[in-house]
Backbone as a ProteinNet text record, in pm:
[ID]
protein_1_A
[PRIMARY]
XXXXXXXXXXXXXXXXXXXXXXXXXXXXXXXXXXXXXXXXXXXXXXXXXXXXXXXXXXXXXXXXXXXXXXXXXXXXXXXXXXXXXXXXXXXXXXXXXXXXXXXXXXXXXXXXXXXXXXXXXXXXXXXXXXXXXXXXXXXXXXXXXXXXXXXXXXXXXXXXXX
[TERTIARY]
6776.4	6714.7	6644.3	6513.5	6478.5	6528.7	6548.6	6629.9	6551.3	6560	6473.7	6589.5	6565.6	6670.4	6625.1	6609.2	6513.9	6601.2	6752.4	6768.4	6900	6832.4	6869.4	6939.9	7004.6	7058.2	6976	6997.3	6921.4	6842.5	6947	6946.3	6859.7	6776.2	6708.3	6573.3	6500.1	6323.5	6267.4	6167.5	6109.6	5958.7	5989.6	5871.2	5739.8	5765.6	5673.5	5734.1	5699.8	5719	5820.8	5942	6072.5	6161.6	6083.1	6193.2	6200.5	6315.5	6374.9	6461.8	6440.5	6566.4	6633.2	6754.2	6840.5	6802.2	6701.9	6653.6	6756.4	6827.9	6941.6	6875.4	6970.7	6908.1	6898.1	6805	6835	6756.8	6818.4	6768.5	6730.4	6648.8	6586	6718.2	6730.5	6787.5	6679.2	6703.3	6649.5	6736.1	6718.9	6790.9	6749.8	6813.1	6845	6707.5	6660	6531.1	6396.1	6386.1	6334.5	6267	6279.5	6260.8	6344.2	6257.3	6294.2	6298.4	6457.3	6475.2	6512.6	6478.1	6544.6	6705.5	6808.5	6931.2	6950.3	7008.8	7074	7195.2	7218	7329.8	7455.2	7480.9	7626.9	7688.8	7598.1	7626.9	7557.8	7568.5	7487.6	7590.6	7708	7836.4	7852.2	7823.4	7890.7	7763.9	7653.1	7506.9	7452.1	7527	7555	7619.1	7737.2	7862.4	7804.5	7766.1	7756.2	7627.9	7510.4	7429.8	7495.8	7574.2	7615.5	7702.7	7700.3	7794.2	7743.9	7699.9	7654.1	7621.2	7489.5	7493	7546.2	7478.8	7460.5	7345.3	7262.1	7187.4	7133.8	7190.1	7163.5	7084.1	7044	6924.3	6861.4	6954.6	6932.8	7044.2	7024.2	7186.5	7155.3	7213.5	7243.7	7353.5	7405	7507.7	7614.3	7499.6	7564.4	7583.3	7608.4	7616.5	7646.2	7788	7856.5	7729.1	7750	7854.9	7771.4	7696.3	7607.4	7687.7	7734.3	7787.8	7702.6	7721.8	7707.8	7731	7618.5	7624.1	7540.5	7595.5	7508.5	7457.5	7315.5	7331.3	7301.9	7376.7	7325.1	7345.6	7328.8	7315.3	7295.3	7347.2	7310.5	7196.8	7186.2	7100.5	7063.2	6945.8	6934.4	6984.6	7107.9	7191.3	7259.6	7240.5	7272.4	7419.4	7458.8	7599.3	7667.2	7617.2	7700.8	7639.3	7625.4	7569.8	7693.9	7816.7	7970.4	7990.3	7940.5	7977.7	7959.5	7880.5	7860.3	8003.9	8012.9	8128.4	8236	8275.5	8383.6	8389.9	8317	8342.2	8390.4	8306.8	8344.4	8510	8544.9	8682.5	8798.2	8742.9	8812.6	8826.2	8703.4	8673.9	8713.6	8767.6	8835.6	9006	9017.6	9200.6	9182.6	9130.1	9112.9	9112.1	9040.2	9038.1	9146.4	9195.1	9287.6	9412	9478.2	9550.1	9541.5	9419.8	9340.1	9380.5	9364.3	9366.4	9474.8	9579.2	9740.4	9810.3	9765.7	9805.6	9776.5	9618.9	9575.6	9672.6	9731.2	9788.6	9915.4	9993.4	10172.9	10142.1	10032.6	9991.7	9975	9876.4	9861.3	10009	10126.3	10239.7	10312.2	10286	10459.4	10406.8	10252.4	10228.9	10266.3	10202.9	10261.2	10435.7	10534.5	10635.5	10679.5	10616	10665.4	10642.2	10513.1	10495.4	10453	10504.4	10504.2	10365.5	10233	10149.1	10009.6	9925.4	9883	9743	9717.8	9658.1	9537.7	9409.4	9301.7	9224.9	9242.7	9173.9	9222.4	9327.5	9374.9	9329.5	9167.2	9085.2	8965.2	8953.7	8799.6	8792.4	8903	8919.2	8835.2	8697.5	8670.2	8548.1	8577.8	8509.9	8486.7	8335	8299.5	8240.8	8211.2	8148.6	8038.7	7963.2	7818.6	7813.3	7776	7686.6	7555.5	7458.1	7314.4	7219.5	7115.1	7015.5	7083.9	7197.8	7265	7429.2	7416.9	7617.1	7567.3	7661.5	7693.8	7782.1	7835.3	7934.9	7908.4	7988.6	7959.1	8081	8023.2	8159	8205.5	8229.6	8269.3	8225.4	8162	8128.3	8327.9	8367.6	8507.4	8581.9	8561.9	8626.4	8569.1	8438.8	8349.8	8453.8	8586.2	8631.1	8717.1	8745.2	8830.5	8759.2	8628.9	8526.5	8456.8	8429.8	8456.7	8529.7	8653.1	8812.5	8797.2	8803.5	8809.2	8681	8585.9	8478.4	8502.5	8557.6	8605.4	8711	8835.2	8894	8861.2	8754.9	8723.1	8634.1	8552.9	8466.2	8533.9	8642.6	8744	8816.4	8880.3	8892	8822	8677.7	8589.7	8533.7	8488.5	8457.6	8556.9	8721.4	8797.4	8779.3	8790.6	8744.9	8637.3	8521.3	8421.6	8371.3
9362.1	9454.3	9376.4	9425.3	9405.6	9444.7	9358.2	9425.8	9321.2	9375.3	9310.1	9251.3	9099.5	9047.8	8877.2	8838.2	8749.6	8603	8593	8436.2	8525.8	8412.9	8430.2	8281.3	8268.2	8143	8082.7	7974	7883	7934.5	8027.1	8078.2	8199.9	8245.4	8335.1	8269.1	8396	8350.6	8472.1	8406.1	8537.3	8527.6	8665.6	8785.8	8803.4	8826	8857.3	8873.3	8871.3	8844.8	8924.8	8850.3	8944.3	9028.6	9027	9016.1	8905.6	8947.6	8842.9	8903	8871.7	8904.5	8765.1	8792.7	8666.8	8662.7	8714.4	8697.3	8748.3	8871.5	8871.7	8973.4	9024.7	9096.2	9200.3	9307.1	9441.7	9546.6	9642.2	9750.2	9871.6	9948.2	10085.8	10193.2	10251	10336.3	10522.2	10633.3	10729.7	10776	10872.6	10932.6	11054.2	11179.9	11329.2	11345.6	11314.3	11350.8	11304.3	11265	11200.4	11042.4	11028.3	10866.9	10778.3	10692.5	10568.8	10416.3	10368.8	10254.2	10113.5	10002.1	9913.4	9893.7	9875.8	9828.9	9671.7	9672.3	9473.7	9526.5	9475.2	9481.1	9484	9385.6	9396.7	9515	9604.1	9756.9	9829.4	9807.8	9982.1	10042.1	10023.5	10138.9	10194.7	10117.7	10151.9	10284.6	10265	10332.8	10452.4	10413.1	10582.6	10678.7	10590.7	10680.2	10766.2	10717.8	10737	10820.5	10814.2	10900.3	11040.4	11038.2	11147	11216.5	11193.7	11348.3	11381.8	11511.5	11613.6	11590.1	11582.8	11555	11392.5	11327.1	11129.6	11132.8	11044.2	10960.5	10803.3	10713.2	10571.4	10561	10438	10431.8	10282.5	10189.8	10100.4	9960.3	9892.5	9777.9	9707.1	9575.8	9455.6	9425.3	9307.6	9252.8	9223.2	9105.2	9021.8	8860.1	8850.3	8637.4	8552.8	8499.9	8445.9	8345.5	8333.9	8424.2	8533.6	8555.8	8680.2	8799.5	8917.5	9041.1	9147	9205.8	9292.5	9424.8	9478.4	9641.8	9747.5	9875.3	9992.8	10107.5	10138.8	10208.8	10359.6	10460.3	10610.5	10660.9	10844.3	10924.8	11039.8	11163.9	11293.4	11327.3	11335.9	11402.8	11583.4	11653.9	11777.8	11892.4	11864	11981.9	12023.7	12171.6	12268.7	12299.6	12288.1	12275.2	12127.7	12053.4	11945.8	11790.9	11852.8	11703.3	11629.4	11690.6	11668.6	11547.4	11521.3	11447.7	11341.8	11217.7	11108.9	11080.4	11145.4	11152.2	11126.5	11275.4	11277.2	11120.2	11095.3	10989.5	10840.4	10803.1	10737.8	10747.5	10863	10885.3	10823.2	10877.5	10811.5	10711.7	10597.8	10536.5	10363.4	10427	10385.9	10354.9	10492.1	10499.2	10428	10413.2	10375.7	10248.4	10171.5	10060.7	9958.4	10044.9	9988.4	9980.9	10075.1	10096	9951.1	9924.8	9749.8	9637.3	9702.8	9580.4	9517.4	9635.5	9596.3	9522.5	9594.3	9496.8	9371.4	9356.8	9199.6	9113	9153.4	9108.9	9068.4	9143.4	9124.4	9024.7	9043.4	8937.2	8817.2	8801.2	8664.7	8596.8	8690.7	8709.5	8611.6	8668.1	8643.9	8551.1	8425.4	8365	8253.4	8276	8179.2	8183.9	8272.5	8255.7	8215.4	8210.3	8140.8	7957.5	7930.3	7803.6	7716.5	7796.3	7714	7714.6	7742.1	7724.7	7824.4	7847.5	7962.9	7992	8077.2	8098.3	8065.3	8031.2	8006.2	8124.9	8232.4	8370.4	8462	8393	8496	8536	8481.2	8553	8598.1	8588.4	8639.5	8776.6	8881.5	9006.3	9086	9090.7	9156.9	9288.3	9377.4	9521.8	9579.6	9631.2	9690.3	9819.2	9913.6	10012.3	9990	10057.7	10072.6	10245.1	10294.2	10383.3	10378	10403.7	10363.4	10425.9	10380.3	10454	10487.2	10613.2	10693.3	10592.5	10590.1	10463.5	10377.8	10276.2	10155.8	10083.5	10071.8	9961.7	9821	9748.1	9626.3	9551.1	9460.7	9402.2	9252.4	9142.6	9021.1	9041.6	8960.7	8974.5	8976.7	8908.8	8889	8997.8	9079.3	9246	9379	9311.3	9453.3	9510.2	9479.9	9532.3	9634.4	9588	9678.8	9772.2	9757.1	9831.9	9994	9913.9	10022.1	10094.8	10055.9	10110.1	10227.5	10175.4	10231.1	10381.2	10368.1	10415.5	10540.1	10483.5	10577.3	10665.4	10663.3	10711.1	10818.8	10780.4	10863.4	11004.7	10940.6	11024.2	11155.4	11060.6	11186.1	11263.8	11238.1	11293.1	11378.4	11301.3	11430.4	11542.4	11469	11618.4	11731.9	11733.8	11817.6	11903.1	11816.2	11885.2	11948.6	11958	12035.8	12145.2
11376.3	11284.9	11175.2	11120.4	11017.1	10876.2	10825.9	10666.3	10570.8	10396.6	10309.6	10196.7	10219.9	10163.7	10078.9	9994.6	9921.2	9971.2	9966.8	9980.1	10143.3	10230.2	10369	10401.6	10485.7	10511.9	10620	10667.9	10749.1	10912.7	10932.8	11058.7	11063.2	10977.2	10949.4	10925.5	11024.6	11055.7	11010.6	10893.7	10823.7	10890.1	10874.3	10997	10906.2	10795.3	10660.2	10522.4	10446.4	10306	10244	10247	10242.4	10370.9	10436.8	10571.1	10703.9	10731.6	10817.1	10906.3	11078	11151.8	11171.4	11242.2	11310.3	11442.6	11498.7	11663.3	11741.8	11717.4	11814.4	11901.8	12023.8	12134.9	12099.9	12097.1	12057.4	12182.2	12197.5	12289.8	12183.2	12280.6	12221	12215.8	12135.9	12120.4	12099.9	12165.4	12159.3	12057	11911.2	11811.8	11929.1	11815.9	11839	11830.6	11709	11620.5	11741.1	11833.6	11944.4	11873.5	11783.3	11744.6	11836	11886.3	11901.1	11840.8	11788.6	11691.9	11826.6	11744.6	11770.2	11712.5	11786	11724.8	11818.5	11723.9	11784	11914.2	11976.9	12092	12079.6	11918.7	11900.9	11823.9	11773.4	11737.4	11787.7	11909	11956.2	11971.3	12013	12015.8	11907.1	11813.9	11641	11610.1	11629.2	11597.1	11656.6	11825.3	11895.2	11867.1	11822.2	11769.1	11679.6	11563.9	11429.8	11439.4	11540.5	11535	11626.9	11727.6	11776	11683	11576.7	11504.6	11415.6	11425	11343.4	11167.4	11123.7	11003.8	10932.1	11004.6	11044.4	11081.2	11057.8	11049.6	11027.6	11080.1	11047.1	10989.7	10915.4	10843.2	10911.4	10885.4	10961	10965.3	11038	11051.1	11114	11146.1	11175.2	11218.9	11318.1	11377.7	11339.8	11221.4	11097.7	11229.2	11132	11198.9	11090.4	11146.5	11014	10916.3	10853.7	10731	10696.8	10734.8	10719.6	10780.4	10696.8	10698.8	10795.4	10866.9	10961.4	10864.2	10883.3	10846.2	10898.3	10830	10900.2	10764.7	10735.9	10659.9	10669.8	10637.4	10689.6	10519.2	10640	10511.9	10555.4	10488.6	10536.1	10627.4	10744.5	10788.7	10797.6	10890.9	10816	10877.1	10937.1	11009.5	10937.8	10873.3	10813.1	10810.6	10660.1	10630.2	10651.9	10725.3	10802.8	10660.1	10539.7	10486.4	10382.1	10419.7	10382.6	10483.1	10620.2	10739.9	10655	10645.8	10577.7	10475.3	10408.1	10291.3	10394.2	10443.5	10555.5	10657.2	10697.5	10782.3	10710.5	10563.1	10477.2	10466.2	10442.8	10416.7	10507	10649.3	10771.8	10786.2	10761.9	10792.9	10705.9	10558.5	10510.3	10522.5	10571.4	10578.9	10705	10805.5	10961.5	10906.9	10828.6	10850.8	10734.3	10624.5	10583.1	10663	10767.3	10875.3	10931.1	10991.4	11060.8	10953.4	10845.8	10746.4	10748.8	10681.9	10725.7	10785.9	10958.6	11046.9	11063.1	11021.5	10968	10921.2	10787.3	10719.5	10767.9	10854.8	10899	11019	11087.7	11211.2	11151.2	10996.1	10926.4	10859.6	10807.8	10742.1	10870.1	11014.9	11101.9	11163.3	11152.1	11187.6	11101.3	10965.4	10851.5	10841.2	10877.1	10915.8	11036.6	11127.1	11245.2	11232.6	11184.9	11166.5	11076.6	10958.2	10815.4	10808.3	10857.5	10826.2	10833.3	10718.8	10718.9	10871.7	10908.8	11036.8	11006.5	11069.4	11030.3	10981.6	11047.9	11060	10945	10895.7	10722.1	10657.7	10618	10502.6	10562	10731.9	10789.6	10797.4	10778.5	10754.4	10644	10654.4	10570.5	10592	10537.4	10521.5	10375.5	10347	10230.7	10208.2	10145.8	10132.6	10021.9	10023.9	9907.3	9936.5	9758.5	9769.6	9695.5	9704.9	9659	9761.8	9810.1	9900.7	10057.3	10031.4	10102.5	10103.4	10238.2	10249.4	10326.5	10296.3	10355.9	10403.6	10513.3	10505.2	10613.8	10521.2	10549.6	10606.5	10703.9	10771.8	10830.3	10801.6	10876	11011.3	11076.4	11282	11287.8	11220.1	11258.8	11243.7	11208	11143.3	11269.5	11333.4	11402.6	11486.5	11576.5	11672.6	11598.1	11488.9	11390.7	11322.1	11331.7	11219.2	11380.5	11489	11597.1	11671.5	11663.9	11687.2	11551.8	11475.8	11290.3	11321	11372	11358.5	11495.3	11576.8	11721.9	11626.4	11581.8	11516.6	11422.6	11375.1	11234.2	11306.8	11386.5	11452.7	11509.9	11568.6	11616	11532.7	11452.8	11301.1	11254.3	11229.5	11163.1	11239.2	11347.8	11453.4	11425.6	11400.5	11407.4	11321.7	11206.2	11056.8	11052.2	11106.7	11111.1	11128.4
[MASK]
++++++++++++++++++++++++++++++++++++++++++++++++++++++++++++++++++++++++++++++++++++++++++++++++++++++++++++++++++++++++++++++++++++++++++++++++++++++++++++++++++

């Protein structure tokens, strides 16, 4: 994906003046809206998801590539009554992934107790939210399996609530 971002790290090839992709693979994706986007490959599960429920809309996202953060940004779309979804899924999507976080933590805990020594992967656990031009969240490549598990969850969640 294209995103507009002023200091990029090494691995980033700028396209034009202020943007830059990481060259990763991306396929077409068809929206509801009959637009067709580019997404990168390593979130198209995350981007289908998130466009198949009611009142979502992506805006746009990236893979991420260490140390570069992986994110997705949406926002109410215009299905009537349904512009609570965005919020709602935020919500899930939080408790879903502090649930992930947790377990992070007792897996990093019974490793540093098993062998006196702390695991390498102890602090690559990381996930963020933004609100500003609609939501955001943001995620470690090292966090995504937890951030689409997290995201399957919520989906299912909120559909109910709806």
């Amino acid at each position: 994906m294209l995103f507009k971002e002023p200091n990029q790290t090494r691995s980033a090839e700028t396209l034009r003046e202020g943007y830059v992709s990481f060259g990763h693979s991306t396929v077409t994706l068809k929206l509801a809206s009959g637009e067709s986007v580019e997404i990168d490959k390593g979130v198209l599960d995350l981007i289908t998801l998130m466009n198949s429920i009611p009142g979502i809309v992506t805006r746009g996202s990236c893979q991420g590539e260490d140390p570069n953060y992986g994110y997705v940004q949406f926002a109410p779309d215009e299905t009537e009554g349904k512009a609570h979804a965005s919020i709602y899924l935020l919500y899930h999507m939080m408790r879903n992934m502090h649930a992930a976080w947790v377990k992070h933590q007792h897996a990093m805990w019974q490793h540093e107790q098993s062998t006196g020594s702390e695991h390498p992967d102890a602090y690559r656990f990381k996930f963020t939210t933004e609100l500003g031009n609609g939501y955001v969240m943001k995620w470690s490549p090292y966090t995504y399996p937890a951030v689409l598990a997290a995201a399957r969850e919520a989906a299912q969640e909120l559909r109910q609530s709806l």
